[in-house]
N, CA, C and O of each residue as an XYZ file, in Angstrom:
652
protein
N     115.270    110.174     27.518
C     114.989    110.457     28.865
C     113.538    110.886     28.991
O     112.837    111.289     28.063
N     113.210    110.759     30.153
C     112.203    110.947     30.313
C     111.503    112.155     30.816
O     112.412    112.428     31.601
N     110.535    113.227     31.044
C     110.454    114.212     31.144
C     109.761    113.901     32.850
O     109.103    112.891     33.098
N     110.049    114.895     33.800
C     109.090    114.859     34.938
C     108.224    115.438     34.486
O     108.274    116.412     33.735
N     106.696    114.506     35.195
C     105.481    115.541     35.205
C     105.426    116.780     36.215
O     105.755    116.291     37.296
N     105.295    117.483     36.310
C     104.999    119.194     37.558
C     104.103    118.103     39.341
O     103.279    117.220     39.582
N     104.681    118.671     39.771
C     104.437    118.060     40.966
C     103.155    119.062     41.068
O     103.243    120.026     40.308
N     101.820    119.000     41.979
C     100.657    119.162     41.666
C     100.646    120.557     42.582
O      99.867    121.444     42.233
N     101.713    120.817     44.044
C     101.994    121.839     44.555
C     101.954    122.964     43.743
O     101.046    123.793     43.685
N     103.119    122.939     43.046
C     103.361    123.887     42.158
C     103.635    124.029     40.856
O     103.941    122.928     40.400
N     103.673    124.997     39.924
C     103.666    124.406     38.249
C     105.287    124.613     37.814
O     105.608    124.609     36.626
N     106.304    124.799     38.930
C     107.722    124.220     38.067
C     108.006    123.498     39.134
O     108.827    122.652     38.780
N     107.803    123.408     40.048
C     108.564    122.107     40.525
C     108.028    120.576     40.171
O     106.889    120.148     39.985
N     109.373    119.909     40.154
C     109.362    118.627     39.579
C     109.522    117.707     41.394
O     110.142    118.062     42.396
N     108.702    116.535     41.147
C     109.220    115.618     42.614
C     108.658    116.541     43.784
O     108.232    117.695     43.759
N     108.813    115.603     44.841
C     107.784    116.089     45.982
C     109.057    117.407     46.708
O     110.266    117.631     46.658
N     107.871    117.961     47.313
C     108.351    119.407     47.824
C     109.451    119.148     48.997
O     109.346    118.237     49.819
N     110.533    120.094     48.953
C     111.853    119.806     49.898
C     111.554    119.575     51.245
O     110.424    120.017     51.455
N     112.088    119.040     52.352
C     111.231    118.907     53.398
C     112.000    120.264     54.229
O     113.198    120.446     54.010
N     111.046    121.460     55.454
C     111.383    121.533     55.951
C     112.040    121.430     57.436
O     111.269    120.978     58.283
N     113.097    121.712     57.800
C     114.144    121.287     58.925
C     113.352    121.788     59.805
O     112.739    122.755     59.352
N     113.085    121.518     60.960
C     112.117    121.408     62.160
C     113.418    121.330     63.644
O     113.075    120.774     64.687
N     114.465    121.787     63.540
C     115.366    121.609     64.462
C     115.253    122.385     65.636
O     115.591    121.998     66.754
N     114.652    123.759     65.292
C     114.557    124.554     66.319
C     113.192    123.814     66.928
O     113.208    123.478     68.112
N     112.506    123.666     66.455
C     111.016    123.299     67.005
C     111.002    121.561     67.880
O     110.346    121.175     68.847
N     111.776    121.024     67.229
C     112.356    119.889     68.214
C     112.937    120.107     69.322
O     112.530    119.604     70.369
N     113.986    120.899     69.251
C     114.980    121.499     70.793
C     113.636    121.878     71.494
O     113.064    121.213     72.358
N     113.270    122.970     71.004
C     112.323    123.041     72.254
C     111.240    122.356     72.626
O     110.762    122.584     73.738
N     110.835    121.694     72.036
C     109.962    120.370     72.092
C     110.576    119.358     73.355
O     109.984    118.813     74.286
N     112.025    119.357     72.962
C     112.244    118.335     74.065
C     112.826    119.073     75.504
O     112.807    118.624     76.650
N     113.282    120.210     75.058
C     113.524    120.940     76.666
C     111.981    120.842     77.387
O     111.678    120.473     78.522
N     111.352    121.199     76.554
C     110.302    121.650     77.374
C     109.749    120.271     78.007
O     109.003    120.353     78.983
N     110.111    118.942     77.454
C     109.543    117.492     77.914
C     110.494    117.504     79.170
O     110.035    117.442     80.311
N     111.950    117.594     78.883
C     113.081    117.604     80.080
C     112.699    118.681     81.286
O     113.137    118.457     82.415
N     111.867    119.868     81.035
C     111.641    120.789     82.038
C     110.427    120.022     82.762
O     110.488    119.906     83.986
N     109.737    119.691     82.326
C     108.251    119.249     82.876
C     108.754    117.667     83.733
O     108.209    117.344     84.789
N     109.754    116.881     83.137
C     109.820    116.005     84.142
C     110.698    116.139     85.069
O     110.548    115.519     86.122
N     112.023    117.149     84.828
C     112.829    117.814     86.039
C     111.374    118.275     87.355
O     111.219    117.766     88.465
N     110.630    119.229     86.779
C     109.890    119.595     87.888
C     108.741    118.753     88.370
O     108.243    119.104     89.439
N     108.210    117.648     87.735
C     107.168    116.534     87.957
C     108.338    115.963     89.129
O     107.957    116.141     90.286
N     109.751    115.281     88.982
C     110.419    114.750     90.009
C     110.477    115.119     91.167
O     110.368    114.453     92.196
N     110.749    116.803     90.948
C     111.245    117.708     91.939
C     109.701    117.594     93.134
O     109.928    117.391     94.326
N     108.621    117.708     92.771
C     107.552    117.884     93.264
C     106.969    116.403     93.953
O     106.525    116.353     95.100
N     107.054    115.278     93.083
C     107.601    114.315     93.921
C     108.180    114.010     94.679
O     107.654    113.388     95.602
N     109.629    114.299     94.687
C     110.849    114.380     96.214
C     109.736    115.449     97.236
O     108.987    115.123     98.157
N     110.019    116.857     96.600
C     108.951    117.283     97.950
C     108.130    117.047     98.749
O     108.216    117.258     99.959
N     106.772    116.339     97.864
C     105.820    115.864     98.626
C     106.591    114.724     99.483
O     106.490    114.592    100.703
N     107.318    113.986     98.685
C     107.531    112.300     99.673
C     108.697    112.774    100.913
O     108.779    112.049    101.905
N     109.678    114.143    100.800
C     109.709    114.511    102.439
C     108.916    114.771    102.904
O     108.759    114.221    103.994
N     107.769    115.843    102.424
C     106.925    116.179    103.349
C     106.346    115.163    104.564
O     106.088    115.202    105.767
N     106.316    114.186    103.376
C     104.980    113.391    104.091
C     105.508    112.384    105.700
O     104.910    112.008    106.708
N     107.356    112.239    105.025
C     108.149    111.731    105.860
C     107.724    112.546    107.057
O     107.051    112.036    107.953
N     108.197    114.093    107.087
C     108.407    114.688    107.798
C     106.865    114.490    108.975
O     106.965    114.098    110.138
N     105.461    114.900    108.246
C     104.329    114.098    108.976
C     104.127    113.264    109.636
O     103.450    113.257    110.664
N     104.742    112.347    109.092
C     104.518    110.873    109.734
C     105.825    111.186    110.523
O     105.632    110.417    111.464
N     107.065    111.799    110.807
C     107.460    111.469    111.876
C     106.838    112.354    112.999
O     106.440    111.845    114.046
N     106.758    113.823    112.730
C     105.899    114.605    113.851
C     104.739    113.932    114.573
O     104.354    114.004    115.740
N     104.176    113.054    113.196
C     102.890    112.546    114.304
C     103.446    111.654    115.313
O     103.042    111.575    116.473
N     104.673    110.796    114.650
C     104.690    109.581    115.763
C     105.530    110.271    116.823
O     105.637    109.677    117.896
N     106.065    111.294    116.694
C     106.920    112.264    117.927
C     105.657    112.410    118.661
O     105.756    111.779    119.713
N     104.340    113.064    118.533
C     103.329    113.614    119.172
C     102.617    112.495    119.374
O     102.365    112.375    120.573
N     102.164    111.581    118.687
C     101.561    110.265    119.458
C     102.338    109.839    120.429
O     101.593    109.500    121.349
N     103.649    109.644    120.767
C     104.728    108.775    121.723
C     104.444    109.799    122.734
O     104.498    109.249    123.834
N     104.158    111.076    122.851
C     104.402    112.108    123.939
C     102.978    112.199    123.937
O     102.715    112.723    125.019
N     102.288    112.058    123.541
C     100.144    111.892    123.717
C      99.992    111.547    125.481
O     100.763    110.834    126.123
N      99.019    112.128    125.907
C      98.631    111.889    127.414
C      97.930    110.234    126.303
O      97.530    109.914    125.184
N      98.221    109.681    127.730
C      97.651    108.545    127.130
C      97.474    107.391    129.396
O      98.406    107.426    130.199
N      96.286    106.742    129.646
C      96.188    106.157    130.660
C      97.196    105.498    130.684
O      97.761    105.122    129.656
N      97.726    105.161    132.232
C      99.109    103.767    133.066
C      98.485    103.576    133.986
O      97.670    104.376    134.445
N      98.734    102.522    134.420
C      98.364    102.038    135.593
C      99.596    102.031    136.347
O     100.676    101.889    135.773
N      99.483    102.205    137.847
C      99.954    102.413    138.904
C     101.244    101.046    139.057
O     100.747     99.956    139.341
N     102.648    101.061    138.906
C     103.381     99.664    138.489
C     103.546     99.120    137.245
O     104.158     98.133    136.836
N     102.906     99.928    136.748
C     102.992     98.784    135.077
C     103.891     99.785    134.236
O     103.642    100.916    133.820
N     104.966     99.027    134.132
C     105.882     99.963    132.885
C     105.648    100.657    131.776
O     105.712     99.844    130.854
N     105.473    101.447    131.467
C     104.822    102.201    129.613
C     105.872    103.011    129.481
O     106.432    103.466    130.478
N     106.312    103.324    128.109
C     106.746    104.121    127.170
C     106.377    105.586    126.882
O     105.335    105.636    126.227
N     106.749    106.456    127.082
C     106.262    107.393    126.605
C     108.041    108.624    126.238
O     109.061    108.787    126.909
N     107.623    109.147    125.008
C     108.520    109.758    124.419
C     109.959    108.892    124.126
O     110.185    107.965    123.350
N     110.920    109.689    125.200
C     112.193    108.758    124.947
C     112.609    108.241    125.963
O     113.801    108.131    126.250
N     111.420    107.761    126.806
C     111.873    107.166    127.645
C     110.849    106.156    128.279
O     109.908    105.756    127.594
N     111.001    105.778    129.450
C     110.399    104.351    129.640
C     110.533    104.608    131.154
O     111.564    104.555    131.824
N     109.022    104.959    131.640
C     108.847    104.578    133.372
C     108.688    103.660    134.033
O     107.535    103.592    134.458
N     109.552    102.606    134.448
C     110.127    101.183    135.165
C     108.748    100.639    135.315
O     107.721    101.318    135.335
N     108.820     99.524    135.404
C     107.633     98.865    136.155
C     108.132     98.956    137.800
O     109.330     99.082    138.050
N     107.001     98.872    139.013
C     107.191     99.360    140.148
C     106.848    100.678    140.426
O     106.439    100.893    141.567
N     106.921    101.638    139.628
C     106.260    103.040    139.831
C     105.220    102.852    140.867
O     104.615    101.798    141.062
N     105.044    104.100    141.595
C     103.732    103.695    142.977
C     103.147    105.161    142.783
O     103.962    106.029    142.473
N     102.025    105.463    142.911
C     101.026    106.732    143.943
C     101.228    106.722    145.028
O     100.994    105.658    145.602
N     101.759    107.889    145.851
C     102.041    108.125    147.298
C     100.892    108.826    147.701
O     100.182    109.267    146.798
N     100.446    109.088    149.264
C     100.171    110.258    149.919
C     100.967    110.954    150.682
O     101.331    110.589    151.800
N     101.237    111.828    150.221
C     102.195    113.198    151.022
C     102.093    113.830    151.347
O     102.489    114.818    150.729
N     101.527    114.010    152.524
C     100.710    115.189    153.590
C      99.229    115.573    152.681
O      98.692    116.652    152.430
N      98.969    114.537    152.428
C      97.792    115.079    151.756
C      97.625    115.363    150.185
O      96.558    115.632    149.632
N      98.796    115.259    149.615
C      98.823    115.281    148.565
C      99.538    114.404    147.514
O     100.480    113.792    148.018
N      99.404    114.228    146.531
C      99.212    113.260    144.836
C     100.700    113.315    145.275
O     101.127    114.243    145.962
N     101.609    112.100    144.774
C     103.192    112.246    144.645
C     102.702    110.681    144.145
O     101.761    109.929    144.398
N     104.291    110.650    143.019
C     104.621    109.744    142.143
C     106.381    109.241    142.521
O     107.310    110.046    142.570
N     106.528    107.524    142.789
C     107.680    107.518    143.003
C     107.868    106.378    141.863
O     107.148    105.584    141.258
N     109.414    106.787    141.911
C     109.737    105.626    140.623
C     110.876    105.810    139.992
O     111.675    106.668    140.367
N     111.114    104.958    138.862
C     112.463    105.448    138.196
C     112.275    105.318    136.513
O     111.377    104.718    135.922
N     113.248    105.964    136.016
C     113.000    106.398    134.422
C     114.051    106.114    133.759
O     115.105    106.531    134.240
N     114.119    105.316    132.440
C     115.069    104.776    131.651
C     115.365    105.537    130.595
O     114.397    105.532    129.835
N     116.009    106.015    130.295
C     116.520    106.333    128.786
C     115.967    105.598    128.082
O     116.049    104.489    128.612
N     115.321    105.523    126.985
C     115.497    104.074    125.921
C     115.759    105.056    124.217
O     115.516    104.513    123.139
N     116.190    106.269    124.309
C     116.875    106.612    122.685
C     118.096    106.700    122.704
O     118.720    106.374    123.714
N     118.717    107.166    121.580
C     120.158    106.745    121.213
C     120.740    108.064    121.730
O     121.971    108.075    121.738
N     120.057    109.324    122.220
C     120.780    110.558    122.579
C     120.771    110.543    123.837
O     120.250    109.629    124.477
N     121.347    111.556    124.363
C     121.404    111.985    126.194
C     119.936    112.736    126.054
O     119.569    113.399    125.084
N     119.274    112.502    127.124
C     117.741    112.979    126.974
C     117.591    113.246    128.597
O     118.376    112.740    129.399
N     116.261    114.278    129.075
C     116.159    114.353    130.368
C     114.565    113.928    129.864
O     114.127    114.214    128.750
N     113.931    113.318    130.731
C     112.976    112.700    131.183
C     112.331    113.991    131.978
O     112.961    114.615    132.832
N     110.415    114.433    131.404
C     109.496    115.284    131.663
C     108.170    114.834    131.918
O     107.381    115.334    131.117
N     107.756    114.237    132.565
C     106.679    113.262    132.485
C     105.366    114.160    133.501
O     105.443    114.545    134.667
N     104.556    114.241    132.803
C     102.889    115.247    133.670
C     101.829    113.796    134.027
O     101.142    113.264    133.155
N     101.868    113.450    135.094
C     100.857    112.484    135.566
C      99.470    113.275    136.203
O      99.684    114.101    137.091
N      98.297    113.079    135.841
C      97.148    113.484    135.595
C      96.192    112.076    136.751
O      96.099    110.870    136.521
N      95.709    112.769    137.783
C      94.738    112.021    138.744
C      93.185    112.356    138.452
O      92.603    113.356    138.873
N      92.745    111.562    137.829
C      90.792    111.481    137.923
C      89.984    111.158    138.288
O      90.304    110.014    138.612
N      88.907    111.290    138.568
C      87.884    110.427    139.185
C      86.816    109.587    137.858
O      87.228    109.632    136.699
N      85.847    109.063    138.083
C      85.264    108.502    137.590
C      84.816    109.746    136.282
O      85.072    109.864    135.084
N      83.930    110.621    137.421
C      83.899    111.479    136.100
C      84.555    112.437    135.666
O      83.843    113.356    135.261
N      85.797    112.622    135.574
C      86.566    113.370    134.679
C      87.431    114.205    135.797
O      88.644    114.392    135.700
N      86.612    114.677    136.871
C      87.139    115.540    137.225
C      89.008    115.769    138.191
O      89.261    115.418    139.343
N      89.563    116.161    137.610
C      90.759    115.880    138.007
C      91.143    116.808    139.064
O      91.182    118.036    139.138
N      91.505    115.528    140.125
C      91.710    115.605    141.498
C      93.434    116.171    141.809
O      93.822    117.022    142.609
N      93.988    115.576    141.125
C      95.525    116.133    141.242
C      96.343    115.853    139.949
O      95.888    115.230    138.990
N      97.763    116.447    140.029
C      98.915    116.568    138.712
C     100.219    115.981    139.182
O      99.907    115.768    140.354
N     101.332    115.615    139.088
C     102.196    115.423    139.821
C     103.566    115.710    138.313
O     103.603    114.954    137.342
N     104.272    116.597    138.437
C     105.128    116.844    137.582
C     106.411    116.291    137.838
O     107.055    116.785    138.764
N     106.972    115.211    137.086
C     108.334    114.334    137.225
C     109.477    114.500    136.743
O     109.353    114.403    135.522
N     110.621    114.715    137.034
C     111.772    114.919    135.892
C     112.728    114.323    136.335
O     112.876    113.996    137.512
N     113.671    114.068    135.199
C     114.957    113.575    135.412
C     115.880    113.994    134.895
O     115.580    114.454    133.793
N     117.776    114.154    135.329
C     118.581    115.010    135.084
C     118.854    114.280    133.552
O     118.066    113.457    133.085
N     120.181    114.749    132.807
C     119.795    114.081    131.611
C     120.584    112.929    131.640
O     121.691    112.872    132.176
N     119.911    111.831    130.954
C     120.359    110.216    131.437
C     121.312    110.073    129.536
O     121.015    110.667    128.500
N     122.298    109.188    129.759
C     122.755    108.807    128.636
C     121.730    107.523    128.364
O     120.882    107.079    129.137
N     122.026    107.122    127.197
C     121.163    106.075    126.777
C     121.180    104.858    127.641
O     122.238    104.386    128.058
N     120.100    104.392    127.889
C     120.549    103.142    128.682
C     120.130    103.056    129.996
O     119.607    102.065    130.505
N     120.522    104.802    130.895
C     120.764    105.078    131.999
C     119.063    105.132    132.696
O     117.970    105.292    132.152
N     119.375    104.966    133.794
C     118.022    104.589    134.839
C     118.382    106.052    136.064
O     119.491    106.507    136.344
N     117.288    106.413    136.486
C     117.512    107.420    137.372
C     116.178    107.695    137.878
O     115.261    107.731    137.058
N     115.847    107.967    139.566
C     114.899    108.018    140.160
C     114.073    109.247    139.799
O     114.589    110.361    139.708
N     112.964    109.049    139.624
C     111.941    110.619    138.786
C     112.134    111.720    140.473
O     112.069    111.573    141.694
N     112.378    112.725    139.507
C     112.041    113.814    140.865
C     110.551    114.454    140.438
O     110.084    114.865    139.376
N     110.093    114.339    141.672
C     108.424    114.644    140.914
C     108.429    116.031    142.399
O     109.156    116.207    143.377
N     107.161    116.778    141.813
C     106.610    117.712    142.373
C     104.662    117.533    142.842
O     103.622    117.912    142.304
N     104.987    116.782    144.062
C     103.527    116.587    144.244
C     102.006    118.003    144.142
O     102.224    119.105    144.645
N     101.130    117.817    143.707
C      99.962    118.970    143.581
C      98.670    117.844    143.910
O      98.481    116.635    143.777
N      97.997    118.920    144.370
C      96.155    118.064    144.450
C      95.899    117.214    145.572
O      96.517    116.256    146.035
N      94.617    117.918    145.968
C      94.085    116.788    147.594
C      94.050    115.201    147.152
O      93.261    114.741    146.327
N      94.745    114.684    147.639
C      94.827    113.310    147.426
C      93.613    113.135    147.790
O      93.122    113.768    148.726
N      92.670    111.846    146.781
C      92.028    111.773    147.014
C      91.647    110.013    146.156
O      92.423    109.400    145.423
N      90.439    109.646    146.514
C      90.092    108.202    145.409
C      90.202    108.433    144.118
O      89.326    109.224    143.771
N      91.114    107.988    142.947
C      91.001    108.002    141.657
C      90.408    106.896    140.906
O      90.363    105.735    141.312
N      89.865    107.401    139.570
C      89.934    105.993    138.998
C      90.512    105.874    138.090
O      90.219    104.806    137.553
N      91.418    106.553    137.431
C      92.161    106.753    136.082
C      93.140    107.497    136.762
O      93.012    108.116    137.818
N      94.417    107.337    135.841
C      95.921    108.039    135.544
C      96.424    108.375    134.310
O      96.892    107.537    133.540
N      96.341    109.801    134.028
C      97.307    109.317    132.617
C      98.303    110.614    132.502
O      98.459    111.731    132.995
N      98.954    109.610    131.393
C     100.550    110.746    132.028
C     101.057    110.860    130.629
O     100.944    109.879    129.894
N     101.809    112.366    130.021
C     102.192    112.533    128.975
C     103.492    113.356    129.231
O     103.802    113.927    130.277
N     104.147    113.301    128.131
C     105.797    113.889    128.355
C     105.523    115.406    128.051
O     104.754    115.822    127.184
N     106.379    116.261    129.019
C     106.124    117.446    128.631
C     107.605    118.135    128.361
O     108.377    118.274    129.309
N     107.827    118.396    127.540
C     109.201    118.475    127.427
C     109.138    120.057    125.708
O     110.187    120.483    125.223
């Protein structure tokens, strides 16, 4: 037989040195990989509601934005939809809005609409505040408005939901 030479580690051991077991240092090696991508996910989902949640507030607040109509011409605003035919009245002298208002979301909603009278340069001549009782989806109903402001020549309208 043959004799082992001394392994160069040490002067009685024979053959390479025993290996040591690394088990504890693995477990936590990999919890700690499983913790970091549990919370990398988690922070992901968060941000990507957040951002949902943004983008719907904005398009809630863009749809309800004062934004110009013209006098008859149908537009959208919030959850609802002011007919085409809408008119500017004079009413003893003052701004009034007649017309009618559609539901167009899937809930029972009341219709709040702030119409805004201007002149060329900015200066706003009258307001006329509109509402409607609450319409089921679908439903059409004449705006009850509250006329304000010396009627007067405009050159702009613009109207936003106030609700």
């Amino acid at each position: 037989m043959t004799q082992q030479q001394p392994y160069p580690g040490g002067p009685t051991q024979f053959g390479p040195p025993p290996k040591k077991k690394q088990t504890v240092r693995n477990v936590i090696l990999a919890l700690l990989i499983v913790g970091v991508l549990a919370i990398g996910g988690c922070m992901a989902l968060l941000v990507g509601a957040g951002n949902e949640v943004n983008k719907s507030t904005k398009e809630d607040t863009d749809r309800s934005a004062p934004r110009d109509v013209k006098p008859g011409t149908a537009f959208d605003i919030g959850k609802h939809q002011t007919m085409a035919g809408w008119t500017v009245k004079n009413e003893a002298g003052m701004f009034n809005v007649v017309g009618k208002v559609k539901n167009i979301s899937d809930a029972t909603s009341s219709s709040f609409i702030h119409f805004k009278f201007l002149t060329a340069t900015g200066e706003v001549l009258g307001n006329v505040q509109c509402n409607s009782g609450d319409l089921e989806p679908g439903q059409v109903q004449a705006l009850n408005c509250i006329p304000d402001g010396k009627f007067g020549k405009y050159t702009k309208v613009t109207a936003e939901a106030t609700f």
